[in-house]
Structures are given as C-alpha cells and as structure tokens.
C-alpha positions as a Python dict, from the first residue, in 0.01 Angstrom:
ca = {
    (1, 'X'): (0, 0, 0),
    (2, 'X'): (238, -21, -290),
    (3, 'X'): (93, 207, -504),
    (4, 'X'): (18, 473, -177),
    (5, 'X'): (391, 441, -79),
    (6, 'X'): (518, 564, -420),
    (7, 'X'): (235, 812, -464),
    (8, 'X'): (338, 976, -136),
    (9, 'X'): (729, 922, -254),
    (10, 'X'): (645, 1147, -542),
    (11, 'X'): (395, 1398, -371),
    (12, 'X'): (638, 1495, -76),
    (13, 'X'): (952, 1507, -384),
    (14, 'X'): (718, 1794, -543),
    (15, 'X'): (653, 1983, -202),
    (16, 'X'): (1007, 1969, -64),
    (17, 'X'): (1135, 2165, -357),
    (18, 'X'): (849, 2419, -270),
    (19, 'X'): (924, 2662, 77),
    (20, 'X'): (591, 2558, 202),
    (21, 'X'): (699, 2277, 489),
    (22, 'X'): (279, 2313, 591),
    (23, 'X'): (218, 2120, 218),
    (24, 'X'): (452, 1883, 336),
    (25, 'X'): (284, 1812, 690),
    (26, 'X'): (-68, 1816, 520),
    (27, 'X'): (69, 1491, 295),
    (28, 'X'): (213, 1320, 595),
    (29, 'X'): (-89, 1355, 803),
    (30, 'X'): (-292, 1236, 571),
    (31, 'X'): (-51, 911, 436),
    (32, 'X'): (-239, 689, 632),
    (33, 'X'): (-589, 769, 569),
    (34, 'X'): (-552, 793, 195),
    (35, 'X'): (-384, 406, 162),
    (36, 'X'): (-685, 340, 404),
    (37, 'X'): (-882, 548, 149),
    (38, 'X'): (-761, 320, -162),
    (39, 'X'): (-874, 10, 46),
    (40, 'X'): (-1223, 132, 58),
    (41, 'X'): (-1268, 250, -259),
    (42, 'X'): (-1151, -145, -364),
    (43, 'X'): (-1470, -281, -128),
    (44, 'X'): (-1671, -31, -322),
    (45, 'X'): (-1614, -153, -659),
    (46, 'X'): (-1605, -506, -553),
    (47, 'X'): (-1939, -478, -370),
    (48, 'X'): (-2030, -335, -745),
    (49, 'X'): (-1957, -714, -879),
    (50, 'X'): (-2078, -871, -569),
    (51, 'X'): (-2433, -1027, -661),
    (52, 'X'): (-2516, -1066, -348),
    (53, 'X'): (-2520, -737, -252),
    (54, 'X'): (-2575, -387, -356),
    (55, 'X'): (-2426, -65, -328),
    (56, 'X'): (-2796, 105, -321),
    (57, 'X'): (-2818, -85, 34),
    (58, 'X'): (-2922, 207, 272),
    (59, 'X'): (-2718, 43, 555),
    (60, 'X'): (-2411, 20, 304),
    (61, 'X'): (-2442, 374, 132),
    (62, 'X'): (-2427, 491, 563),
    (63, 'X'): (-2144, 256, 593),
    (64, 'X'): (-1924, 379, 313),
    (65, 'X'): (-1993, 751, 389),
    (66, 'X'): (-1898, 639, 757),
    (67, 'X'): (-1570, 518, 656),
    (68, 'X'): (-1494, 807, 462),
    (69, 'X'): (-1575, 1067, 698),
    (70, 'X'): (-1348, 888, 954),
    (71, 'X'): (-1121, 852, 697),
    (72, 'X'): (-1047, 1260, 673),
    (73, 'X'): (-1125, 1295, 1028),
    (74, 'X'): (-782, 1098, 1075),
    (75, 'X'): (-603, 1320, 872),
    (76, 'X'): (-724, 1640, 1026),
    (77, 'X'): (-612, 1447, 1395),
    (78, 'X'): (-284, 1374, 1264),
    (79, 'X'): (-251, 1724, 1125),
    (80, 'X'): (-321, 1904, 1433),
    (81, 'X'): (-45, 1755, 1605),
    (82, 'X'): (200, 1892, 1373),
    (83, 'X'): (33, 2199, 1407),
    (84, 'X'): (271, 2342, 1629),
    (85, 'X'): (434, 2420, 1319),
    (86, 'X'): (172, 2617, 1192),
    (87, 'X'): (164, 2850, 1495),
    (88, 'X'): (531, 2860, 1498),
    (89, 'X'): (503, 2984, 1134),
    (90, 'X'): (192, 3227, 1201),
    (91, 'X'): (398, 3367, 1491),
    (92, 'X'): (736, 3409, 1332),
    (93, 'X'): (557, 3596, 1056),
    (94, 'X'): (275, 3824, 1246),
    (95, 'X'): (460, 3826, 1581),
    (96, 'X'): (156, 3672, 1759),
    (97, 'X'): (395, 3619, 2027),
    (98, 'X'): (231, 3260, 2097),
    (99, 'X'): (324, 3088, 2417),
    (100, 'X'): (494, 2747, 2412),
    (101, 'X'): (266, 2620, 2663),
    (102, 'X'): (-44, 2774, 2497),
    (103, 'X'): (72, 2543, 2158),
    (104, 'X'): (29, 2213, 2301),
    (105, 'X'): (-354, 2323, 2456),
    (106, 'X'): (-460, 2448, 2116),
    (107, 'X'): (-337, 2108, 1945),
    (108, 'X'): (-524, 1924, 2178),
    (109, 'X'): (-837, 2169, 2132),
    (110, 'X'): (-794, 2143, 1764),
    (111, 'X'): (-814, 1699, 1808),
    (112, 'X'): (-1111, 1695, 2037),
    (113, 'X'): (-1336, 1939, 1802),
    (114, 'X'): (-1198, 1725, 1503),
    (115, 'X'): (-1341, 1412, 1696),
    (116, 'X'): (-1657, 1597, 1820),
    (117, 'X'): (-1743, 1682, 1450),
    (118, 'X'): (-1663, 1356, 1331),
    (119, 'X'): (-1870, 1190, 1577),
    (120, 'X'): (-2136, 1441, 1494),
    (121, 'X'): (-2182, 1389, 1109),
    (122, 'X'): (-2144, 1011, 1150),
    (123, 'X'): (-2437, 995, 1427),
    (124, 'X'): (-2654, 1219, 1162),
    (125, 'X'): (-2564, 997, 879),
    (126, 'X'): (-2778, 721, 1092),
    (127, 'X'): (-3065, 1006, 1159),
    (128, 'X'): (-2926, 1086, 1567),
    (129, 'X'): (-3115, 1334, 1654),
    (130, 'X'): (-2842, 1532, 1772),
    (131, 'X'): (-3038, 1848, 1879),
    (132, 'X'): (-3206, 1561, 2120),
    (133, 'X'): (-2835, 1452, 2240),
    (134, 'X'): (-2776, 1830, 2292),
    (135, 'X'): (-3019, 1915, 2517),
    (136, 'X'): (-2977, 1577, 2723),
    (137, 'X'): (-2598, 1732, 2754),
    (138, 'X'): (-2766, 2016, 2898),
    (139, 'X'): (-2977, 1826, 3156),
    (140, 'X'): (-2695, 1638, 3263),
    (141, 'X'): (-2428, 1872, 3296),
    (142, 'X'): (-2517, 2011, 3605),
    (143, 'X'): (-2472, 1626, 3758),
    (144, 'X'): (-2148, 1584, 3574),
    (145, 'X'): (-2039, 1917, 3690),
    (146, 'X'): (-2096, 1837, 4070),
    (147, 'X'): (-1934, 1537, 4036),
    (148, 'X'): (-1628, 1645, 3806),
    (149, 'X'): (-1583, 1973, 4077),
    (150, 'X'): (-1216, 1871, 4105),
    (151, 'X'): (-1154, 1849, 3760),
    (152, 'X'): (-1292, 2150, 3653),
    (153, 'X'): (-1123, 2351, 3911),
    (154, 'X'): (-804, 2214, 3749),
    (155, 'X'): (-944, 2286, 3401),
    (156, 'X'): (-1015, 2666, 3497),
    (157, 'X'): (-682, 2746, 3684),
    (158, 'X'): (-524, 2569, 3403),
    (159, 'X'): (-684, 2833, 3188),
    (160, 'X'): (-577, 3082, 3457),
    (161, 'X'): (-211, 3015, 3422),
    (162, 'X'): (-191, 2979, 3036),
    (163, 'X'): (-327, 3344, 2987),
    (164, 'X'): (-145, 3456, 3257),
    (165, 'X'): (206, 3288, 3151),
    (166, 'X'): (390, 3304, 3494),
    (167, 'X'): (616, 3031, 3300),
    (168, 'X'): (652, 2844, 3025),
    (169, 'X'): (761, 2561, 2921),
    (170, 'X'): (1172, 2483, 2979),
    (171, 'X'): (1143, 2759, 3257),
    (172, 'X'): (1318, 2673, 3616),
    (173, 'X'): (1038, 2825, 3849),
    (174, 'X'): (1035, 2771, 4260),
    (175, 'X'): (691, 2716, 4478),
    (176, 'X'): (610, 2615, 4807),
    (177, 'X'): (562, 2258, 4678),
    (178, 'X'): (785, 2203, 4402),
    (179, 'X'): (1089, 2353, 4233),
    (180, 'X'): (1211, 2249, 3865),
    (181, 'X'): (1164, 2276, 3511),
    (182, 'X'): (825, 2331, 3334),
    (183, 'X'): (838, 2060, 3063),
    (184, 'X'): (420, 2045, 3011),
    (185, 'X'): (70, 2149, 3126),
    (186, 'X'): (-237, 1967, 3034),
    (187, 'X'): (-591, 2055, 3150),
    (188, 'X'): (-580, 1909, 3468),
    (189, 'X'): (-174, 1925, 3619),
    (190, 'X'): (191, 2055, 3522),
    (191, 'X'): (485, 1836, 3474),
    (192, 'X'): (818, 1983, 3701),
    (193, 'X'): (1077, 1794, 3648),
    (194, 'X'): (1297, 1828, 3938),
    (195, 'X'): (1690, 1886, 3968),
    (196, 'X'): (1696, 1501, 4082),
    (197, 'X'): (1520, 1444, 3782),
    (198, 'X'): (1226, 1328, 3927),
    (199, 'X'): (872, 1402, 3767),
    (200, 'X'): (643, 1572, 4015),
    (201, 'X'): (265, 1600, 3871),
    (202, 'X'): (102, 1941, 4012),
    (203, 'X'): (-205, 2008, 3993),
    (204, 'X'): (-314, 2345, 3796),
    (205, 'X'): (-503, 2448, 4104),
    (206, 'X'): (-273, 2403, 4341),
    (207, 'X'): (-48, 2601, 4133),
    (208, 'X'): (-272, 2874, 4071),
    (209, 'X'): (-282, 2950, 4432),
    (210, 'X'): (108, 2956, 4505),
    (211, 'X'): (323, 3236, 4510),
    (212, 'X'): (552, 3151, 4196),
    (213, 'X'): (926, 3274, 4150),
    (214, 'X'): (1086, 3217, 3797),
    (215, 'X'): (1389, 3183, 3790),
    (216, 'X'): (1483, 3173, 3406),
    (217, 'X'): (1307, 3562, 3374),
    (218, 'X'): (1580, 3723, 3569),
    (219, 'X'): (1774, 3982, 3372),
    (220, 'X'): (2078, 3927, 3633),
    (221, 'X'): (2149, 3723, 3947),
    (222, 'X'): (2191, 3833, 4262),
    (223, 'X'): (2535, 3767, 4509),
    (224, 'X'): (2528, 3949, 4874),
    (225, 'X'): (2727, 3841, 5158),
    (226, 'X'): (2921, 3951, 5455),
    (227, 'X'): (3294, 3939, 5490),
    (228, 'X'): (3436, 3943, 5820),
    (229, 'X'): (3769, 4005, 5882),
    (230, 'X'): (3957, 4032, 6232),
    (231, 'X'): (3973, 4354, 6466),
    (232, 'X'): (4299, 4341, 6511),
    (233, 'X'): (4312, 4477, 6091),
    (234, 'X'): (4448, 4808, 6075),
    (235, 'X'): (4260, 5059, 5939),
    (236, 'X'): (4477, 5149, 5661),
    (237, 'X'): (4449, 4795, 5516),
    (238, 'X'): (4063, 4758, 5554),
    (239, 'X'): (4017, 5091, 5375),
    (240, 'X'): (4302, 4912, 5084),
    (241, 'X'): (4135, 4556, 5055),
    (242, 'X'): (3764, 4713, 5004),
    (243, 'X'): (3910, 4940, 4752),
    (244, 'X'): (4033, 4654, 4575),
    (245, 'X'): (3729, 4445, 4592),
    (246, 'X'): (3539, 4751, 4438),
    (247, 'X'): (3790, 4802, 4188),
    (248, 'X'): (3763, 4402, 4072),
    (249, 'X'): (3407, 4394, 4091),
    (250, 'X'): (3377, 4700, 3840),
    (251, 'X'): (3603, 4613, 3594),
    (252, 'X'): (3490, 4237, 3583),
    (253, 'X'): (3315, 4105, 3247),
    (254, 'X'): (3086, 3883, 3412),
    (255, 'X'): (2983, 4150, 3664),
    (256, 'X'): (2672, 4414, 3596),
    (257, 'X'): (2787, 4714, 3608),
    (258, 'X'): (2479, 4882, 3705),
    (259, 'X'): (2460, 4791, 4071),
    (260, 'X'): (2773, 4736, 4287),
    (261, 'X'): (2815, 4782, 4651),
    (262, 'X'): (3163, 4680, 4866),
    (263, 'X'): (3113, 4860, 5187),
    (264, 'X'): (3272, 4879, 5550),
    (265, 'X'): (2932, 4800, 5690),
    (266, 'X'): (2929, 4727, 6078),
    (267, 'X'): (3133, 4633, 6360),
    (268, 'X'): (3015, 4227, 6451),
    (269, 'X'): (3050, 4110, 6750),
    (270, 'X'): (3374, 3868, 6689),
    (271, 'X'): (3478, 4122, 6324),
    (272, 'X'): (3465, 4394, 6128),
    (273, 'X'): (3209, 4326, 5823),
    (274, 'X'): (3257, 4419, 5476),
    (275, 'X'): (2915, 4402, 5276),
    (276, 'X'): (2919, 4305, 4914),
    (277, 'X'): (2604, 4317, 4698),
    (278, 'X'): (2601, 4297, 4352),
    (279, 'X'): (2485, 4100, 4061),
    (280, 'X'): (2601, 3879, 3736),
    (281, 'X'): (2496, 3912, 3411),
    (282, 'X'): (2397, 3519, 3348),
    (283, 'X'): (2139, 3349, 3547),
    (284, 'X'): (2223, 3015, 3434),
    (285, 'X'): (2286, 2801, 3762),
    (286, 'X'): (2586, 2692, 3614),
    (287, 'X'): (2760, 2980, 3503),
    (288, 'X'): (2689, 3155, 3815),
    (289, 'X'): (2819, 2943, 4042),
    (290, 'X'): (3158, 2940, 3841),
    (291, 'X'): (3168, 3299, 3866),
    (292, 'X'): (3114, 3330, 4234),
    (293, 'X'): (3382, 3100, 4307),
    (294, 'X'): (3631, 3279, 4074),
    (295, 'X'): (3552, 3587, 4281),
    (296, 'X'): (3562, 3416, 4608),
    (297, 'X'): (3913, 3304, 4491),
    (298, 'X'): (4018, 3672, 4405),
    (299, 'X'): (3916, 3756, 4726),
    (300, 'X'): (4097, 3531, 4908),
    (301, 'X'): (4395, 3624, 4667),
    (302, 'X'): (4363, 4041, 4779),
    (303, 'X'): (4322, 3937, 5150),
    (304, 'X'): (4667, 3758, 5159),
    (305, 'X'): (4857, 4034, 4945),
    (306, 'X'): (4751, 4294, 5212),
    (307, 'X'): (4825, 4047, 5494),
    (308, 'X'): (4421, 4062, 5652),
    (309, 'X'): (4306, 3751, 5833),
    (310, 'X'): (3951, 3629, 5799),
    (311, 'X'): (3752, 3645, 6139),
    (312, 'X'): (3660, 3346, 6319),
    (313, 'X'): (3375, 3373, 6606),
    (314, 'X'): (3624, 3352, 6904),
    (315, 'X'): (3588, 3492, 7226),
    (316, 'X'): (3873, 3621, 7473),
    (317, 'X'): (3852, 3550, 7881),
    (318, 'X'): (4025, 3851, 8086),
    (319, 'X'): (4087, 3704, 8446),
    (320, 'X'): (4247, 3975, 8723),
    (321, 'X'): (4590, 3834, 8878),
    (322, 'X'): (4462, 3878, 9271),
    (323, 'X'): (4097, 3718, 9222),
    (324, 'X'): (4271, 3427, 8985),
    (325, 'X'): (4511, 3376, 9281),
    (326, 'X'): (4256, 3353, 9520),
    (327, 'X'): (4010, 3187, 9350),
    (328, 'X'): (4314, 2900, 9315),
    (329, 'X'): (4382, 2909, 9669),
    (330, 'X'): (4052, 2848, 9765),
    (331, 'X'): (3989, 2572, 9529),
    (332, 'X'): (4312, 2367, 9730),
    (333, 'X'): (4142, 2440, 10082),
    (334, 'X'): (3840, 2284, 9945),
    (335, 'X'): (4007, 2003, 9814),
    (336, 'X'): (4257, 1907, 10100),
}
C-alpha cells in the first residue's frame, strides 16, 4: 500500500503536467487494482518458497490467472464511469453532438460488457464450455422474456426516448403524469424531480406514450391576456392607453420584438377588452415572472395617468317609476 500510494503520487505528478486529463483517469481507475495487483504478485513469490505447495498446481496457475483477470477487469469498471469524460472530450472535438442522457446508458453499457467478458474468460480458464452456456441462453430466453414482458417494454421505450431526445437531462418538461426536471434515465424509469422537490420514478413506457411539452426548448415565452376596462371610457382615451401599451411593449429589452399584439379586441359583456399577446425573450420561470409583473405594474401606471378604470363584472337594474310604485303598493295590501 505504501509503495502503491507513492507510485501513484508520482505517476499522476507526470500526467498532470501533460494536457491529456484521459492519462490521468486511466491511473485513477486503475489505483486500486494495481495495489491489489502488488498483493498478488507477493502470494506468488511466496507460494514459490512455500514447500508445501507449488506454483505448477493446475488449480493454482487457474487461480492466479483468475485474480489477475479480475484484477484489470476492475480497472476497466472504474474507468468507464469516468468515461463521461471521454465522450465529453470526443464530442467537444468531432462535434458528435452526444446527448447527456445517452452518456450515462453508454457507461453503464460499457460496465456490463466489461463484467460479461470478465466472467467469460474466467469461466474458460476452468474449461466452461461457454458455447454450451450460450445456447442454454438461447433456450431460455424465450421463458425469461415472457416473464420479464414489463421490463423489456421499459428497456425498449427507454431506447425509444434516448434516440429520440424529447429531453434531456436538467430539462423542465410537463406530462399528463408528472411535471419537473429530468435529472436521470436508466433502462427501466426516469427520475423527475418535481418543483416540491419530490422524486417521482416514471416508467420509460409510460413516458413513451405521453404527449411531452419541454419547457427548457422554448426560444421565447408566451404572455396573452385580456384587459378590461369600463364602458363608461371614452373613446379618445382607449385609443391613447393601447397606444401606450404598444409603444412600451416595443421598446422594452426584455420583450421579443418579433411578435407583438395590443388590440381593442371586443366589446364583453360587463367591458371593453384590450387583447395583449406577446412574448419574452427568457424562459426561465423566474425571470419571467419578474418581467410580467414589471409590465403589469406599467400598466397599471398608464391606466391611472389617462384616468381609465379597470372593469369589474357588475350589472345595472333599470326599474320604471309607475310599475316600482305599484309593485310597492301592492306589496303593503298584501301585508296589512
């Protein structure tokens, strides 16, 4: 352990100087294994001095090679989960354009064929027959298929979705079930975390089946709403105030320019209706919602300058002076 710790000390010295950070994770994946590896090369030389046994054992030789092959087996496994940084690299350089969500699945790939092959050379240092294992995996898959039907399905639409890329990971998407941030997929569900920061496990074939909005791949945000302001507004001053709320709305930072609408729309049954439609540049939640409210506040600000009264849903009872009368007198009869 002593001599592995300064051995690695001086190995990772020489590759930090060097631009290559993948020399760097190949040492540190492989830290472990190779103290491991100085351990097993000890039991080697002592079984050399041990008179009671010899390294020419058949069941020792299958041992040792055992050991080792696990031995760099380990160090592949804990290099392919720092080899996110690998396709980071490889797509920063050739613009593979490599999904975050497709990163994670290939790591995962990369450990279970790193295991398979492991536990494949190990099984033929005993003399497996591992063309015999194969073809029982053959036989039985149609039993394990029927009765892993579920899990497959996820499996597939998992699939589905990564080469599709409706999302990825960090990305604020909304479905009939669930609404929240992406923060991982696996083979079988997706991980939403939710605005009350709750976890909700979906399954990828539920998922696959659901209409899905994402929110964080809008270019702008949408704001449309109706202001109603009283009848009694003359016209002069409606025509003013929705030339003023155009005129804000287009010279506004936070406001894209592209698409802006303040209209005199319709006559509503208790006010006259001014339409606005139009969009903001950010589609962070945050942001968004502090620039609606400094509009609504500029609004509020034109409608008192020009002395226009927002409408409230009121209605006004007309009574004639003869039936009112009448209708009083004959309430009294009735009464007396």
């Amino acid at each position: 352990k002593i001599f592995s710790k300064f051995l690695f000390k001086f190995i990772l010295r020489l590759t930090k100087k060097s631009s290559l950070d993948f020399l760097t994770n190949l040492w540190t994946s492989f830290e472990n294994p190779i103290r491991w590896l100085f351990v097993v090369i000890g039991l080697y030389v002592a079984v050399l001095y041990f008179p009671y046994l010899h390294t020419d054992h058949i069941l020792f030789t299958r041992l040792y090679r055992s050991m080792i092959i696990i031995l760099i087996a380990w160090g592949f496994y804990n290099l392919s989960s720092t080899s996110s940084v690998i396709f980071h690299k490889l797509n920063n350089r050739f613009n593979l354009e490599i999904d975050q969500i497709v990163i994670p699945l290939l790591s995962r790939i990369l450990r279970v064929i790193v295991v398979l092959i492991a536990i494949t050379i190990i099984a033929q240092e005993f003399d497996y027959d591992i063309n015999g294992f194969i073809a029982g995996l053959g036989i039985g898959g149609l039993a394990f298929a029927l009765a892993a039907q579920d899990a497959l399905k996820n499996f597939i639409a998992g699939l589905v979705i990564i080469f599709e890329r409706p999302f990825s990971i960090g990305d604020w998407i909304l479905t009939p079930s669930v609404e929240g941030t992406v923060e991982g997929i696996t083979f079988r569900s997706t991980k939403i975390r939710t605005s009350a920061q709750a976890l909700v496990t979906v399954p990828n074939s539920t998922l696959a089946n659901e209409n899905i909005t994402n929110w964080s791949k809008m270019g702008k945000r949408q704001v449309t709403f109706y202001l109603r302001v009283e009848y009694q507004t003359p016209k002069e001053k409606l025509e003013r105030v929705v030339r003023r709320f155009d005129e804000y709305l287009r010279s506004h930072p936070e406001v894209h320019p592209e698409t802006i609408y303040v209209k005199f729309d319709r006559f509503g049954d208790h006010s006259l209706d001014i339409y606005f439609y139009f969009f903001t540049k950010t589609t962070v939640g945050a942001e968004y919602l502090a620039i609606k409210e400094q509009i609504n506040f500029k609004i509020l600000e034109i409608l008192e300058e020009e002395g226009v009264d927002i409408a409230l849903p009121t209605q006004t009872l007309y009574l004639e002076k003869g039936k009112a009368e009448n209708g009083i007198g004959q309430k009294n009869q009735a009464d007396s």
